[in-house]
Rosetta silent file (secondary structure, phi, psi, omega in degrees, C-alpha in Angstrom):
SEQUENCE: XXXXXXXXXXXXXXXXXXXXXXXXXXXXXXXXXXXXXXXXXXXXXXXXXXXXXXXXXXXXXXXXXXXXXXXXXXXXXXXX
SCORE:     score description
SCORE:     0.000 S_00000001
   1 L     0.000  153.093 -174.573    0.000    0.000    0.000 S_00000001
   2 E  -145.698  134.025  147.268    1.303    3.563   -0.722 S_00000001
   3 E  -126.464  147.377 -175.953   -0.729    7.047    0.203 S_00000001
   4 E  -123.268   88.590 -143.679    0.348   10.167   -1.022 S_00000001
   5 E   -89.341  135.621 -139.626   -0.894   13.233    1.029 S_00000001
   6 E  -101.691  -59.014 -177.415   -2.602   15.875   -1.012 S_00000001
   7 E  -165.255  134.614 -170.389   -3.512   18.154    2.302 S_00000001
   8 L   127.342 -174.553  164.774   -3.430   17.743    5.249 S_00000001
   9 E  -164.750  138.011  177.283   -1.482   15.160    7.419 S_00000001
  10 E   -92.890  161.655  155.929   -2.016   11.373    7.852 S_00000001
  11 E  -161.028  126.410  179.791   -0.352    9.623   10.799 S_00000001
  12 E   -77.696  148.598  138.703    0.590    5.639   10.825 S_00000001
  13 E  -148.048  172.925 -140.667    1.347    3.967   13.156 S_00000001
  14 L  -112.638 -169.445  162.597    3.641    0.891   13.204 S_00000001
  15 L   -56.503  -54.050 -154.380    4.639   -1.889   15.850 S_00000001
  16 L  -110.248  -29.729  170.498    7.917    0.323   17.008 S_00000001
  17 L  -171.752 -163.393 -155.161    6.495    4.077   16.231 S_00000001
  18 E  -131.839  104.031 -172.617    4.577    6.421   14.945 S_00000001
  19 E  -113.476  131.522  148.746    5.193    8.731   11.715 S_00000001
  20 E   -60.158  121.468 -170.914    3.575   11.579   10.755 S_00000001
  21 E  -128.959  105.035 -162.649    3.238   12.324    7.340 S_00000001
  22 E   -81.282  162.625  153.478    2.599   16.193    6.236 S_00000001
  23 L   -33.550  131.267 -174.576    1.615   17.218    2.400 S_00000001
  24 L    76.550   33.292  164.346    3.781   16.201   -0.326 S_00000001
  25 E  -115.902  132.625  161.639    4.861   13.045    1.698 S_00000001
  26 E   -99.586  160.409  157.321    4.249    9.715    0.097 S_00000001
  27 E  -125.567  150.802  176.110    4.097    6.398    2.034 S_00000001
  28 E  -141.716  125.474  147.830    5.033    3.179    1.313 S_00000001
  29 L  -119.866  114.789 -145.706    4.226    0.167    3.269 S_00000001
  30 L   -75.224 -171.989  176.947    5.271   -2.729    2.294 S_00000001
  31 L   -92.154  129.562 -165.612    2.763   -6.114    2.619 S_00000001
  32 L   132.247  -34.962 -162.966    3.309   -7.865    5.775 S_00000001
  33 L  -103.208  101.692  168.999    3.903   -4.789    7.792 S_00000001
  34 L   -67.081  129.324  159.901    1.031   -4.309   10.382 S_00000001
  35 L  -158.880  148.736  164.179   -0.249   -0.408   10.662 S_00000001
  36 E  -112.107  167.747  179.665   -3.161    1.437   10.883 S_00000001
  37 L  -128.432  158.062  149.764   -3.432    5.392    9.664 S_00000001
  38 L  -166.335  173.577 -141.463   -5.585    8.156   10.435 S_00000001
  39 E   -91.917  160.330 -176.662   -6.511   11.452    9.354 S_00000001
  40 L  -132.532   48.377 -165.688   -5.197   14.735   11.263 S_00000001
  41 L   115.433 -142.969 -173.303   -7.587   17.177   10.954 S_00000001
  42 L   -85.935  120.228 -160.498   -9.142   18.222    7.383 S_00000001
  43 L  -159.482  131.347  179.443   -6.677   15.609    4.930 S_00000001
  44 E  -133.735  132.665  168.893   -7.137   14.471    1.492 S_00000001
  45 E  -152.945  160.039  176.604   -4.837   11.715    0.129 S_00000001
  46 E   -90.314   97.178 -143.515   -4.128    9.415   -2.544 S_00000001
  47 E  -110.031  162.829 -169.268   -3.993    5.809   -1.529 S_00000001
  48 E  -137.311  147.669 -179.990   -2.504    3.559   -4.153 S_00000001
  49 L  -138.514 -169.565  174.727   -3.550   -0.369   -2.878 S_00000001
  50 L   -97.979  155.554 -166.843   -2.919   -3.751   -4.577 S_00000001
  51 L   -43.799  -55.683  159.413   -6.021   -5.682   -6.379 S_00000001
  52 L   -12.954  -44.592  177.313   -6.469   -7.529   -2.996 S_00000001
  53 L  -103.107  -42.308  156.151   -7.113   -4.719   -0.761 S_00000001
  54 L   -49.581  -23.020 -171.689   -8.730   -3.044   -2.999 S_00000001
  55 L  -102.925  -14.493 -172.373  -11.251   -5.941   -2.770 S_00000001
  56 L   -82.467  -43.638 -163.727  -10.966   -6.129    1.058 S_00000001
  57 L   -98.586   12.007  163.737  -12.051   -2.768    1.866 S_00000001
  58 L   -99.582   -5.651  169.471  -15.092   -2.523   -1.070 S_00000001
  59 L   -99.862  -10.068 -173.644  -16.376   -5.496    0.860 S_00000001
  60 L   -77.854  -12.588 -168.102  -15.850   -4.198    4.149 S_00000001
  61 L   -65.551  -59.606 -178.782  -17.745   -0.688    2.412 S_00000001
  62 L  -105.558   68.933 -178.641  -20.849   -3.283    2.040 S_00000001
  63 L  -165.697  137.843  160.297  -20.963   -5.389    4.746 S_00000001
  64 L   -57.038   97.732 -167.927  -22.187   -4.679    8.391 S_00000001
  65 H   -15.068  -52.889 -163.404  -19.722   -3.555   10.918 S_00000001
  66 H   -56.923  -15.705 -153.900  -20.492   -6.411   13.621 S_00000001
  67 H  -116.011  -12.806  157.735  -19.379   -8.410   10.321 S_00000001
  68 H   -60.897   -6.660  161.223  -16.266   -7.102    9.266 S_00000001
  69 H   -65.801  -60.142 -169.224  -14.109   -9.777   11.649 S_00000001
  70 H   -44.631  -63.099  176.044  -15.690  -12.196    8.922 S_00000001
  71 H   -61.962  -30.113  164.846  -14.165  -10.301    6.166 S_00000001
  72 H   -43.311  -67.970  168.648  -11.170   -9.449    7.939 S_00000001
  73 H   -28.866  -70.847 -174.051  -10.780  -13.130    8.700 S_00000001
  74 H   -34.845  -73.189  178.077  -11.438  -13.933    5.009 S_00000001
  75 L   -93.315   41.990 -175.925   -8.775  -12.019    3.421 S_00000001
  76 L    19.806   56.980 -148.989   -6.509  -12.361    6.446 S_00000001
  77 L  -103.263  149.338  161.348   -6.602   -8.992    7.510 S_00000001
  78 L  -149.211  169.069 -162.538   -6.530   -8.050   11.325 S_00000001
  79 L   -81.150  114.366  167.905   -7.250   -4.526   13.163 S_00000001
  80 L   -92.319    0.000    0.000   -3.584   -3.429   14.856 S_00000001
């Protein structure tokens, strides 16, 4: 997965830290490497994902929260 922040600032975080990432920063993480992101105020970015992920989070889009551990599960995804 790669995002590329537009405006704004995302911030990941990892096992071992925590990055910030301002405008004009891309990320790259590679697959394998548990993180979650979130937004830091008003933030527009470009996420670039693999087919895979791309399919994980349009089913997670249509599917009922209490029911996202099933998809999560499915495509062997977990929450960090």
């Amino acid at each position: 997965e790669a995002w590329h922040v537009v405006e704004g600032t995302l911030e990941f975080k990892f096992k071992d830290r925590i990055v910030d990432a301002p405008k004009g920063t891309t990320v790259f993480v590679p697959a394998g490497v548990p993180h979650t992101y979130s937004t830091k105020g008003q933030t527009r970015y470009l996420m670039i994902l693999t087919p895979r992920l791309n399919e994980l989070i349009s089913e997670l889009h249509k599917t009922p929260f209490d029911h996202h551990a099933e998809v999560r599960k499915k495509y062997k995804s977990e929450i960090v």
